[in-house]
DRENNU-158325 format. One line per field, with one value per residue: x, y, z of N, C-alpha, C, O in turn. Coordinates in nm, 2 decimals, always signed. Atoms other than C-alpha are relative to their C-alpha. Example, Ala and Ser with C-alpha at 12.3 -4.5 7.8 and 13.67 -1.06 7.14 Angstrom:
# residues 2
n.x <- (+0.09/-0.09) .
n.y <- (-0.12/-0.11) .
n.z <- (+0.00/+0.00) .
ca.x <- (+1.23/+1.37) .
ca.y <- (-0.45/-0.11) .
ca.z <- (+0.78/+0.71) .
c.x <- (+0.09/-0.08) .
c.y <- (+0.12/+0.11) .
c.z <- (+0.00/+0.08) .
o.x <- (+0.19/-0.03) .
o.y <- (+0.12/+0.22) .
o.z <- (+0.07/+0.09) .
This chain:
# residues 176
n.x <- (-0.03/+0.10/+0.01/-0.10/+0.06/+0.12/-0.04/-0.08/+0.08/+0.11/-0.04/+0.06/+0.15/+0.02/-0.14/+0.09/+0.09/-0.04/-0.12/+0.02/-0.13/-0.14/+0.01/-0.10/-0.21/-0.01/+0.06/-0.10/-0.13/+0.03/+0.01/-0.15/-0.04/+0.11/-0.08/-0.10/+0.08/-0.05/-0.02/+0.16/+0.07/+0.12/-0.02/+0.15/+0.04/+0.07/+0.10/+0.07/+0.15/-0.01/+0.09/-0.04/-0.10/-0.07/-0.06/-0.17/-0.03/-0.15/-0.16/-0.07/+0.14/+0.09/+0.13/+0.12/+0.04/-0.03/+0.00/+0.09/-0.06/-0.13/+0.08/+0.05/-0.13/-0.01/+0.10/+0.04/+0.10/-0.04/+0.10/+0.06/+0.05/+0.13/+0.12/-0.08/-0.11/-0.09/-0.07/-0.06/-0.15/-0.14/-0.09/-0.04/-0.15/-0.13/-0.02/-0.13/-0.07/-0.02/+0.11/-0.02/+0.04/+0.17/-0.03/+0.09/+0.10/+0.06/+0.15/-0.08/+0.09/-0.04/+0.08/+0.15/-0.03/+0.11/+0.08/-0.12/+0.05/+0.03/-0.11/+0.02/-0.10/-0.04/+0.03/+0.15/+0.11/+0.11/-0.04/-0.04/+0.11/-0.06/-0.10/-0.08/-0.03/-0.06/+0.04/+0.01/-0.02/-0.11/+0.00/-0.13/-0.12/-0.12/+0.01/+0.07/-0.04/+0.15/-0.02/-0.02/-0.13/-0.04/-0.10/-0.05/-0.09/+0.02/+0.10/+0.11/-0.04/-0.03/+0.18/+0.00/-0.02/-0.01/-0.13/-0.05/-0.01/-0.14/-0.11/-0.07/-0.01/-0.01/+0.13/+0.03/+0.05/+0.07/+0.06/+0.15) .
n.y <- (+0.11/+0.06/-0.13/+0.05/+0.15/-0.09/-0.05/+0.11/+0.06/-0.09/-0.05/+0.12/+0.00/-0.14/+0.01/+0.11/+0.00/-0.11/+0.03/+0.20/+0.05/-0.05/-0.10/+0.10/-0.03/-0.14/-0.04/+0.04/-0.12/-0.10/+0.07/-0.01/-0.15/-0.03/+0.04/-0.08/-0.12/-0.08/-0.09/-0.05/-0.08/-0.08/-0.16/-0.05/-0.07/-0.09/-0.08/-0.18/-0.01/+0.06/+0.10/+0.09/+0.09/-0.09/+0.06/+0.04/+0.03/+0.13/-0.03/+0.12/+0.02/+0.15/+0.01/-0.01/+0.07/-0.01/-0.12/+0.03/+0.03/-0.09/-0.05/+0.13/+0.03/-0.16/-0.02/-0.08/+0.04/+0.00/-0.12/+0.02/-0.13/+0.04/-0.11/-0.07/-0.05/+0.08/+0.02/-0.12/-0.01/+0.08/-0.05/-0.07/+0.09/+0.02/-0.10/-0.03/+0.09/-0.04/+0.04/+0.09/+0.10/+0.11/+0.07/+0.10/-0.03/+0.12/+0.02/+0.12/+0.05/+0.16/+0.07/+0.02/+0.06/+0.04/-0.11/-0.07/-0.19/-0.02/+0.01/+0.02/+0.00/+0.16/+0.00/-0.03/+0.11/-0.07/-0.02/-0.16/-0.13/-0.11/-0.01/-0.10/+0.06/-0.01/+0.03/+0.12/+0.11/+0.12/+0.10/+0.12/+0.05/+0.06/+0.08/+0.07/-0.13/+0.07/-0.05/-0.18/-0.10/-0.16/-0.05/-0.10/-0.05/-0.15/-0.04/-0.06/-0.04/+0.10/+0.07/+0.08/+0.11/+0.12/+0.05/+0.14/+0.04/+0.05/-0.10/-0.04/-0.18/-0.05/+0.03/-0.07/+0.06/-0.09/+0.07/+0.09) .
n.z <- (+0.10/+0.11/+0.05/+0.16/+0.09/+0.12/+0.10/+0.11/+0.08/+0.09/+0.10/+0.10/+0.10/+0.10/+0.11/+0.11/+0.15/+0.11/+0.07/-0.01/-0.14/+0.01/-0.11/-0.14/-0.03/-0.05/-0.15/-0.12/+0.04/-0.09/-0.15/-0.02/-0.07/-0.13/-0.12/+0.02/-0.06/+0.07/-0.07/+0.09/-0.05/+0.03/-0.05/-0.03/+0.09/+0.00/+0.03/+0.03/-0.08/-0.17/-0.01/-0.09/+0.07/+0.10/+0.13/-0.01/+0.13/-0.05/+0.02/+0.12/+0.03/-0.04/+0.05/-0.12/-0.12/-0.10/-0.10/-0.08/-0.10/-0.08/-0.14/-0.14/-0.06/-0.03/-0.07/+0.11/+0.12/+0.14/+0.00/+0.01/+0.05/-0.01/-0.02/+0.08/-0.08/+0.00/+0.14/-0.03/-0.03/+0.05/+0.10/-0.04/-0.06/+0.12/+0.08/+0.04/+0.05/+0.11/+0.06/+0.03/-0.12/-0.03/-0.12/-0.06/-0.09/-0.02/+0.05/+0.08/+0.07/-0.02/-0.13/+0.13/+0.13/+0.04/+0.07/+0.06/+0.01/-0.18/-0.04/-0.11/-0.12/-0.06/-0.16/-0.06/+0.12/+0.08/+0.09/+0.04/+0.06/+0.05/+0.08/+0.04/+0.17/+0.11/+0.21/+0.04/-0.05/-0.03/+0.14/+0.00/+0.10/-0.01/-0.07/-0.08/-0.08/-0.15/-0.07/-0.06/-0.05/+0.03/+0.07/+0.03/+0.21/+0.03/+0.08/-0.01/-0.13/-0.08/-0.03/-0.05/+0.08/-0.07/+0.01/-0.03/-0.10/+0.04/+0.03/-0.12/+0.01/-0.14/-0.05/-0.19/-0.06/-0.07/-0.12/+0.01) .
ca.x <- (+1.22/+0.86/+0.86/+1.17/+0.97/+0.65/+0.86/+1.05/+0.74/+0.50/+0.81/+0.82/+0.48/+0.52/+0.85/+0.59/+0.34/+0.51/+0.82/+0.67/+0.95/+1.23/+1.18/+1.36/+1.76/+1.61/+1.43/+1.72/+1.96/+1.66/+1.63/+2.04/+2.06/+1.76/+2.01/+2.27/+2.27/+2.43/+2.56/+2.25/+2.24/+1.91/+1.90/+1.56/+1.41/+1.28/+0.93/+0.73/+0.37/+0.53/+0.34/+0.34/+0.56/+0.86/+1.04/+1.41/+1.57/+1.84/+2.21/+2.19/+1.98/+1.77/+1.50/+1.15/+1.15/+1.46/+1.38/+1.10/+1.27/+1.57/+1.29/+1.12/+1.48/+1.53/+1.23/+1.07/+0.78/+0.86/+0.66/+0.37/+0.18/-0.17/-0.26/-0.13/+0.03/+0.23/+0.35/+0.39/+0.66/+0.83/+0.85/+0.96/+1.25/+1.38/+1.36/+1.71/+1.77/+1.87/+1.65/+1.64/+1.61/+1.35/+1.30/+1.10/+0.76/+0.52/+0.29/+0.25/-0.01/+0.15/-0.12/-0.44/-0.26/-0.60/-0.74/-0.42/-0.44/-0.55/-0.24/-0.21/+0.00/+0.19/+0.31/-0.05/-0.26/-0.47/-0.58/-0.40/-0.62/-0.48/-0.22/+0.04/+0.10/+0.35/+0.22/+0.12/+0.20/+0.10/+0.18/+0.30/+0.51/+0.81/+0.69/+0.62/+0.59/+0.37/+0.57/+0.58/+0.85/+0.86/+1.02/+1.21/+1.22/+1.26/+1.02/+0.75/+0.84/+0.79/+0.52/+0.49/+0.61/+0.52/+0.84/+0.97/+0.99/+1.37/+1.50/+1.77/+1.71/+1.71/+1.43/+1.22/+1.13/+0.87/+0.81/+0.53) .
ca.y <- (-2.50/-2.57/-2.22/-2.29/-2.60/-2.37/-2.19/-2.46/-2.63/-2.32/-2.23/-2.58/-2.56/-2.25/-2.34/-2.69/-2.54/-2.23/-2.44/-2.84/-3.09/-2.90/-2.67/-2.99/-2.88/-2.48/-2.57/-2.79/-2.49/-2.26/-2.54/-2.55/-2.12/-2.14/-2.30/-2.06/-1.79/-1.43/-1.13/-0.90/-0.56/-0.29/+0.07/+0.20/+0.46/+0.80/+0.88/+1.17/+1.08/+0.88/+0.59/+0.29/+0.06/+0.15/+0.06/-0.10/-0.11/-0.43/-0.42/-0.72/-0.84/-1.17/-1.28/-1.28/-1.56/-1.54/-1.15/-1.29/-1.51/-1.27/-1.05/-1.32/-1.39/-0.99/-1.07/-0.82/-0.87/-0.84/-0.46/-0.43/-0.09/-0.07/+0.29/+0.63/+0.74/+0.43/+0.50/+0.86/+0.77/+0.50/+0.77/+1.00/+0.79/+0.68/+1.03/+0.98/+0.70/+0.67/+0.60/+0.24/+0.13/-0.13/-0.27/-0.63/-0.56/-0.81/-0.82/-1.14/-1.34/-1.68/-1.73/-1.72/-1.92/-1.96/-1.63/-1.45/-1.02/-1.11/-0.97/-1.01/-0.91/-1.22/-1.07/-1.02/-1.26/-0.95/-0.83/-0.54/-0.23/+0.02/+0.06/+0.24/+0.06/+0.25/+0.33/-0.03/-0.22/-0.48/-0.70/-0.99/-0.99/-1.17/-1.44/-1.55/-1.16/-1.31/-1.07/-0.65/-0.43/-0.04/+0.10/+0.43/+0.54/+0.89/+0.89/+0.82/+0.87/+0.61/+0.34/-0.02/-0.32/-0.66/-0.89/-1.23/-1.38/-1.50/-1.16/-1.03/-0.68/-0.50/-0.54/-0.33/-0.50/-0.34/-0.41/-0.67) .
ca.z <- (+4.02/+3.91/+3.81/+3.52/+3.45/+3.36/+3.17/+2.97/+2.91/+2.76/+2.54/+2.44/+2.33/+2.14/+1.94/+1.84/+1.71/+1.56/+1.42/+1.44/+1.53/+1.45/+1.78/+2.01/+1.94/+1.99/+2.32/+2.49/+2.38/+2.58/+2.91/+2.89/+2.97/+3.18/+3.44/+3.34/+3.61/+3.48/+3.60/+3.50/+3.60/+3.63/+3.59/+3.77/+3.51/+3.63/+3.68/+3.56/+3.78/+4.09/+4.03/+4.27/+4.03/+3.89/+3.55/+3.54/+3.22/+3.16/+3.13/+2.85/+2.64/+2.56/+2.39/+2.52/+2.69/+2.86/+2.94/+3.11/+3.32/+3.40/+3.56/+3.75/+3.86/+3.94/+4.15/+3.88/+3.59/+3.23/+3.19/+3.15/+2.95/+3.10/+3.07/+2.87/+3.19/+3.20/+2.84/+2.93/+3.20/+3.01/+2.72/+2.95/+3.13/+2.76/+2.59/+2.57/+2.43/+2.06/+1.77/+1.65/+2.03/+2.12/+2.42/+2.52/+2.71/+2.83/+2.57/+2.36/+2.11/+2.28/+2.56/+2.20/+1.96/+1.86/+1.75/+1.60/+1.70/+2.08/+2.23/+2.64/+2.93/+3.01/+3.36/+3.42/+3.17/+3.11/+2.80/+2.60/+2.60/+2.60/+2.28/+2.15/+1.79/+1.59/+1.20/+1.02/+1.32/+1.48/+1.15/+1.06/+0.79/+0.76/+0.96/+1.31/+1.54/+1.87/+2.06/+2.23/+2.19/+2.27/+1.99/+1.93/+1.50/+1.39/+1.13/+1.35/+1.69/+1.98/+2.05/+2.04/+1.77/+1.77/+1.71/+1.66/+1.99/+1.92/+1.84/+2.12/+2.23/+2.60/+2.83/+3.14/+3.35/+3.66/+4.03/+4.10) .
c.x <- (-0.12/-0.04/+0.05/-0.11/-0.12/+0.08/+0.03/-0.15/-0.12/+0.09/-0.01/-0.11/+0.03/+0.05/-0.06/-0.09/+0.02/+0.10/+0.00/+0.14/+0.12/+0.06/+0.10/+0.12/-0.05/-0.06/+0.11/+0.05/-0.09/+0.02/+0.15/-0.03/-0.12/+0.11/+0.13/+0.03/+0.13/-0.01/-0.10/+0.04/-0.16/-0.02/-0.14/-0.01/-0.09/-0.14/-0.07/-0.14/+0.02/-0.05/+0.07/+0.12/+0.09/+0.07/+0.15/+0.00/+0.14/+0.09/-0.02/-0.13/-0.01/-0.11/-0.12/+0.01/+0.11/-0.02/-0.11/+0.04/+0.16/-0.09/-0.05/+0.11/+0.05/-0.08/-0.10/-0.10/+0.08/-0.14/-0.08/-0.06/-0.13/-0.08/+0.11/+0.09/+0.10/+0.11/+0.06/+0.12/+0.06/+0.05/+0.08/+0.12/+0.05/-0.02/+0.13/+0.04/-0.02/-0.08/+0.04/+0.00/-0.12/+0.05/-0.14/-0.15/-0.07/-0.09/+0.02/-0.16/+0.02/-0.11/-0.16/+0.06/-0.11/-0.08/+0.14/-0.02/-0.06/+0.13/-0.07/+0.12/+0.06/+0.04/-0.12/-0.11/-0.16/-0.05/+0.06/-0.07/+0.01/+0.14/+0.06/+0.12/+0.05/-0.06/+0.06/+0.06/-0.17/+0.00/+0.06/+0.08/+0.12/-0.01/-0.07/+0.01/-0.11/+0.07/+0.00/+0.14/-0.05/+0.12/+0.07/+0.05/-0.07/-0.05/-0.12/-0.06/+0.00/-0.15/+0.06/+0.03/-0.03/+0.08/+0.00/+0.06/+0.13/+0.07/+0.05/-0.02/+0.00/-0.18/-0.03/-0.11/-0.08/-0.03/-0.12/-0.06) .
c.y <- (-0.02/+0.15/+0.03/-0.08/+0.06/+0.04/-0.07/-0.05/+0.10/+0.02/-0.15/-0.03/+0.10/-0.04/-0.15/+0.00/+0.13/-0.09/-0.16/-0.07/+0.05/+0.08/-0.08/+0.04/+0.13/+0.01/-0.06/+0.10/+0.12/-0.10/+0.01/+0.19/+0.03/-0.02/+0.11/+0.10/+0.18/+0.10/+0.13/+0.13/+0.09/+0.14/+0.04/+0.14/+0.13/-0.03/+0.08/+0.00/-0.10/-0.09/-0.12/-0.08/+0.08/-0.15/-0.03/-0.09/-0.12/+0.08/-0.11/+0.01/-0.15/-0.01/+0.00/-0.07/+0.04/+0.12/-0.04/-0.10/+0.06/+0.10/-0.05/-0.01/+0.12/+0.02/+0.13/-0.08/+0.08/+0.19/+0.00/+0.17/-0.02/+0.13/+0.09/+0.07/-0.08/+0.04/+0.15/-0.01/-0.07/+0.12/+0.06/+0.01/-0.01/+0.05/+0.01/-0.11/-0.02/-0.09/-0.14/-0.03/-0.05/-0.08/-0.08/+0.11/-0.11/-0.08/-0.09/-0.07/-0.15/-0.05/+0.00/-0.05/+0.01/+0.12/+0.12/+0.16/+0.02/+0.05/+0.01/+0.04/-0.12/+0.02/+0.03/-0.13/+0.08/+0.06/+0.15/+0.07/+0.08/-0.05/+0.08/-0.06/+0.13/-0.03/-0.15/-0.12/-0.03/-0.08/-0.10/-0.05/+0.00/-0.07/+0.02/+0.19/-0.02/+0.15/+0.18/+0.03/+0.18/+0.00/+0.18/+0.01/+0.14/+0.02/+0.02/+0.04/-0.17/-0.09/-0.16/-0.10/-0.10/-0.05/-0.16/-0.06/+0.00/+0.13/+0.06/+0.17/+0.01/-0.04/+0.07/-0.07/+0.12/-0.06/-0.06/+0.07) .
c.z <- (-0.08/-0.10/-0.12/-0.04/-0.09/-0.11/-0.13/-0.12/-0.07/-0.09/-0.08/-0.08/-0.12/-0.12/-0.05/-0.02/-0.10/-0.09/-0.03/+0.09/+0.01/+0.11/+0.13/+0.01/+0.05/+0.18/+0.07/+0.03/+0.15/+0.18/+0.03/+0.07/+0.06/+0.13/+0.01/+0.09/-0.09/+0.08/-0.03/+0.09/-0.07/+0.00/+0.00/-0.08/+0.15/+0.03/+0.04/+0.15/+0.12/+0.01/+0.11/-0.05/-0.04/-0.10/+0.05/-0.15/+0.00/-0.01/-0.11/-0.07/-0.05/-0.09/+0.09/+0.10/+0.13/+0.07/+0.11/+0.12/+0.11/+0.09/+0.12/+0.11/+0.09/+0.12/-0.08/-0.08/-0.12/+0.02/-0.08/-0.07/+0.01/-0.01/-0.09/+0.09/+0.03/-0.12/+0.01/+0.11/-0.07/-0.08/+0.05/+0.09/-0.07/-0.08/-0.03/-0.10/-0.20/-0.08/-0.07/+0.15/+0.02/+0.14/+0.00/+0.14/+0.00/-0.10/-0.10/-0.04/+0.09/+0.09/-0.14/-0.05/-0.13/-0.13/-0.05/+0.03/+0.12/+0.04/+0.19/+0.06/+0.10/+0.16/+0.05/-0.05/-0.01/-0.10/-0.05/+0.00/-0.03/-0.13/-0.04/-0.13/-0.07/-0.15/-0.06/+0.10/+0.11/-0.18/-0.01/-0.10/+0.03/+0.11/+0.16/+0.14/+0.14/+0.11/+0.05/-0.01/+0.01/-0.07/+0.01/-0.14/-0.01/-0.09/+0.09/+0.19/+0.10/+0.02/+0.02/-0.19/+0.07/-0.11/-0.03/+0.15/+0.07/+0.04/+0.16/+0.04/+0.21/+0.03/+0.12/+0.05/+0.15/+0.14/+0.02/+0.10) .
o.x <- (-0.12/-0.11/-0.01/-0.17/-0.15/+0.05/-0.02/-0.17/-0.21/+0.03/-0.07/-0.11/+0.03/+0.00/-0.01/-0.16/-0.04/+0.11/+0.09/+0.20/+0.20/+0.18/+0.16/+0.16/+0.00/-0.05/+0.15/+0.06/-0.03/+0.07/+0.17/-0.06/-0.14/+0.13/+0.19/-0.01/+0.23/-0.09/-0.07/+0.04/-0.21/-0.02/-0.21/+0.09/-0.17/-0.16/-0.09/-0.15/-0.07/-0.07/+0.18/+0.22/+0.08/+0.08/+0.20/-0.07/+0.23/+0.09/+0.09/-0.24/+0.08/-0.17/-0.13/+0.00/+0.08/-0.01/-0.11/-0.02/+0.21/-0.07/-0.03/+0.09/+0.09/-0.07/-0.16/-0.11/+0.16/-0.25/-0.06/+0.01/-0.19/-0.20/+0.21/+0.19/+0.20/+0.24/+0.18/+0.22/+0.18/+0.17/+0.19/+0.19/+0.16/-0.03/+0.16/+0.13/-0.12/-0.13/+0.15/-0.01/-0.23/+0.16/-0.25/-0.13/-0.06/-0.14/+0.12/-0.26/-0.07/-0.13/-0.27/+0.09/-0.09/-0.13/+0.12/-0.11/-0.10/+0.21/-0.19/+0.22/+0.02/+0.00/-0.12/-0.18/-0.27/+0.04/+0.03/-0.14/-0.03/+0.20/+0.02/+0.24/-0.04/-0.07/+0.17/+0.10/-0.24/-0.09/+0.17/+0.12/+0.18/+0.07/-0.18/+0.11/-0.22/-0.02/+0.02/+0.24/-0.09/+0.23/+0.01/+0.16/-0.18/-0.02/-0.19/-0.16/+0.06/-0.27/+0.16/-0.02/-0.01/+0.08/-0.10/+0.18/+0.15/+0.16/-0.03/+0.02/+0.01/-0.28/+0.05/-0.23/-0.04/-0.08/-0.22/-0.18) .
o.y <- (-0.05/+0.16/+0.09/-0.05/+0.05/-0.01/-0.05/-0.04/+0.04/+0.01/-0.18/-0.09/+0.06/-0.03/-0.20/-0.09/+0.16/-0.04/-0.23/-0.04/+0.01/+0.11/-0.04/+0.06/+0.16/+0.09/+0.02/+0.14/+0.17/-0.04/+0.06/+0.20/+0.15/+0.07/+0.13/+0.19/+0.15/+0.11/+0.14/+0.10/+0.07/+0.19/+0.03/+0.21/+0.09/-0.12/+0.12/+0.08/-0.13/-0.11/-0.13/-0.08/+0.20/-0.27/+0.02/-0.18/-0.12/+0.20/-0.11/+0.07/-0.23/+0.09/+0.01/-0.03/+0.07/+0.12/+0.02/-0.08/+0.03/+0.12/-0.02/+0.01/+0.10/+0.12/+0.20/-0.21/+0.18/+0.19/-0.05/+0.26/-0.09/+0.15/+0.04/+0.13/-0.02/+0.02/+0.17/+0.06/-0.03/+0.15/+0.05/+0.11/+0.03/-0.01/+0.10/-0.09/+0.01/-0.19/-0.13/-0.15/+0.00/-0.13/-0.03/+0.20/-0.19/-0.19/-0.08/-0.06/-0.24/-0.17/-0.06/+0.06/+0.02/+0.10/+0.23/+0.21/+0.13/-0.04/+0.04/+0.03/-0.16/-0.06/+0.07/-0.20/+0.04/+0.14/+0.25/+0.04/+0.12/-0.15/+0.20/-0.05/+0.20/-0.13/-0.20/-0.23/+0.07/-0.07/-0.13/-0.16/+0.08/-0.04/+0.07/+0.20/+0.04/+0.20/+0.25/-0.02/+0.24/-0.05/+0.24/-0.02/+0.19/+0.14/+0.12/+0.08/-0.27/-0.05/-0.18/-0.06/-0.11/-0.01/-0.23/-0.04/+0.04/+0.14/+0.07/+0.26/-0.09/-0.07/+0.08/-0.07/+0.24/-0.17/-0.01/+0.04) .
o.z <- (-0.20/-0.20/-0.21/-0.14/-0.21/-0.22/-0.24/-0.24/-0.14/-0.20/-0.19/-0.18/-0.24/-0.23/-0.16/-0.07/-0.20/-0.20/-0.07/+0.19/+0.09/+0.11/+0.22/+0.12/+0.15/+0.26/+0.16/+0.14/+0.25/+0.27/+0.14/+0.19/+0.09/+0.21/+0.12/+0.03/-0.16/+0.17/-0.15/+0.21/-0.18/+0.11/-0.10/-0.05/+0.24/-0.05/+0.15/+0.24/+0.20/+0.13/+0.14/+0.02/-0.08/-0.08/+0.15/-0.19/+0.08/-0.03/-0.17/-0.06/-0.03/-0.11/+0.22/+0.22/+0.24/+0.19/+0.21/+0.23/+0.21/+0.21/+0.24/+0.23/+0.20/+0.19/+0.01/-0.07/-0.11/+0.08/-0.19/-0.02/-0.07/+0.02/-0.13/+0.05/+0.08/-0.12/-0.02/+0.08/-0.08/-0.08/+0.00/+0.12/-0.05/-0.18/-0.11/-0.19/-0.25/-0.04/-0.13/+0.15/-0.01/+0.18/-0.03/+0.21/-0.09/-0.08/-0.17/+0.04/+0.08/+0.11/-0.09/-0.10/-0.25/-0.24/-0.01/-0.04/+0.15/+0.00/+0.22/+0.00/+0.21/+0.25/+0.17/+0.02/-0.02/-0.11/+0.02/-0.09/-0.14/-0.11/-0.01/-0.14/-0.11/-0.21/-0.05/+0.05/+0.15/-0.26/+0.04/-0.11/+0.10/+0.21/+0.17/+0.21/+0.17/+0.18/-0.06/+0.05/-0.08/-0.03/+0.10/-0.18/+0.02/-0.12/+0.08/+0.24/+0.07/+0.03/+0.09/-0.30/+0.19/-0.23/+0.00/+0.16/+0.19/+0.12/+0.26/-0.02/+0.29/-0.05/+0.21/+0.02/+0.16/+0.15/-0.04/+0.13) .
């Protein structure tokens, strides 16, 4: 329980100082399907180098926050990209998957508010180092993009976007 309550109350921060007071009807809406529970499944991904952890891609999808709490809940972390062999099995698990896919990963501006282009590993709270930014990203146009996705676009192949927090997409989640 105090574990939701973290939750509730960092996004509550977030949605008032990215959105001022208007963020109160969008946070109840998030504390409301925090309680929600859901039939969720995980499909465990392949990998190429055996590594200790492994990847599990959703069955649904969610915005950041909640994918972050549907892993928690999975007993799972929100994934984490900390090296190029990490990036080499994810690519290598969702070589299949079709172009325009994006999928949530941990990585997020919300823990700096302060210094804007710090990004961090929120299931870790360590910083990004390794990258795998996608041509002209990270950016922020068209507003508020604090968040990580692995993309898949066939112009430029696969790597990493950062997102609007909000937007719904799939998520892999990784053994802690």
């Amino acid at each position: 329980m105090m574990l939701k309550l973290f939750w509730v109350l960092l996004v509550a921060n977030f949605f008032k100082e990215s959105f001022g007071s208007g963020a109160n009807e969008t946070t109840a809406n998030l504390t409301e399907s925090l309680h929600t529970p859901a039939n969720r499944t995980f499909t465990k991904l392949p990998l190429r180098l055996g590594d200790s952890r492994s990847f599990h891609l959703s069955s649904d999808k969610a915005n950041f926050f909640r994918a972050l709490v549907n892993c928690q809940q999975a007993k799972f972390q929100l994934a984490a990209i900390l090296s190029e062999n990490d990036e080499h099995d994810l690519n290598y698990a969702l070589e299949d998957v079709s172009d325009g896919s994006r999928f949530w990963l941990s990585g997020t501006q919300l823990i700096d508010t302060k210094e804007q282009g710090n990004f961090y590993w929120f299931s870790g709270g360590s910083p990004v180092i390794y990258t795998k930014w996608l041509k002209g990203e990270p950016n922020s146009q068209l507003g508020n993009k604090s968040c990580i996705m692995w993309e898949q676009r066939a112009s430029v192949g696969t790597g990493w976007s950062n997102n609007d927090c909000l937007l719904k997409a799939q998520y892999i989640c990784q053994t802690v």
